[in-house]
N, C-alpha and C positions, 0 to 999 in steps of 0.2 A: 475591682472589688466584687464585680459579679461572680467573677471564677471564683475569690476567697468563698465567696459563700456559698456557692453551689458544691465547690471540692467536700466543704468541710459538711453541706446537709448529707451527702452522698458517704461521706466516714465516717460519721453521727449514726445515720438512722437507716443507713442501707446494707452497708457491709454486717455481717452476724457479729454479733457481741466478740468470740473465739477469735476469728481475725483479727478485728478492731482492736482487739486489745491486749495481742499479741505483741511481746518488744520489737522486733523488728518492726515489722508493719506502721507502727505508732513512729517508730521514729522515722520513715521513709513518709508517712503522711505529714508529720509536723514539718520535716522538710520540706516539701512539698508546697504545703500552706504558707509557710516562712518565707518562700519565694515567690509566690504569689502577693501577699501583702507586701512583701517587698515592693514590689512592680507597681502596684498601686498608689505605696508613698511613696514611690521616687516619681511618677506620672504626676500625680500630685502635687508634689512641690516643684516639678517642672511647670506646672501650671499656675500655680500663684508665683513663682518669679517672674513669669514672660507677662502675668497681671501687673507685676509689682512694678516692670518695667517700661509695660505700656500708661500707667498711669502718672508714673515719673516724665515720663516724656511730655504726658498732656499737660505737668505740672498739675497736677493733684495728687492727694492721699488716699487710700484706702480706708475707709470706715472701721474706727475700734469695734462693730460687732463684727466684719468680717476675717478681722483679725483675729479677735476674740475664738469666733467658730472654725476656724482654721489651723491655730495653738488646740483646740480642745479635741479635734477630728487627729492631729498627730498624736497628743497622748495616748487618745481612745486605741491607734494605731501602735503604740509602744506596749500597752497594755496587752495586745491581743498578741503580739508577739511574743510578753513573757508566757500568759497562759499558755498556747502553742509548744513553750520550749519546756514547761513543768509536766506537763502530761505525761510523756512515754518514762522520764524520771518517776513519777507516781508510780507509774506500771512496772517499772522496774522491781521496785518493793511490794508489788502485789494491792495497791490502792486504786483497783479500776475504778470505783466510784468516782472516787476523789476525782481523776482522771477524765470521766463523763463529766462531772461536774466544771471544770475546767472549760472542757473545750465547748457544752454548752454555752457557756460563761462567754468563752471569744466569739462565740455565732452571735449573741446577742449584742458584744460589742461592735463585730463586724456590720451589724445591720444598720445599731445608733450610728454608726461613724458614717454610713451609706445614708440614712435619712441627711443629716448634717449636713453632708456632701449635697445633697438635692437644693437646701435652701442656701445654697452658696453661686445660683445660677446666674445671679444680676451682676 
């Protein structure tokens, strides 16, 4: 998650607007990103199975809120993967804004799904 969000402050706010939001470039970045949060939720859900399996073993459950914030951290996760995929399409038609506004949009997902992630430590 750290890489999602460091790649994307760095294509956000560091690269010039001209590159950034050039079609190619846009879509080699979203790729990029895509695979990154990939890596993230498939770590991820490797990690609440090998929970999911060690608390079966102990015979107990998992508590409905950490299921709860676990279901909510994968959408938060599906979400930043559509915005990601909308962008360089924006760009295509000439809607940089739009386009900024998006991938802002997934920084901030990225980060709530990264808090989330924190209080899932117990």
């Amino acid at each position: 998650m750290v890489g999602s969000v460091g790649a994307l402050l760095v294509i956000q706010f560091a690269l010039p607007g001209g590159t950034r939001d050039g079609a190619p470039v846009a879509k080699r970045c979203a790729r990029l990103l895509n695979m990154l949060v990939a890596v993230g939720f498939m770590a991820g859900l490797t990690v609440f199975a090998m929970k999911l399996r060690a608390f079966k073993a102990a015979g107990t459950d998992l508590s409905s809120t950490y299921l709860a914030l676990v279901g909510t951290k994968i959408l938060l996760l599906l979400a930043v993967g559509a915005c990601l995929g909308m962008a360089p399409a924006l760009l295509r038609k000439g809607r940089s804004g739009a386009a900024h506004a998006l991938r802002t949009a997934a920084l901030l997902l990225l980060v709530l799904a990264a808090f989330l992630g924190s209080t899932l430590a117990n």
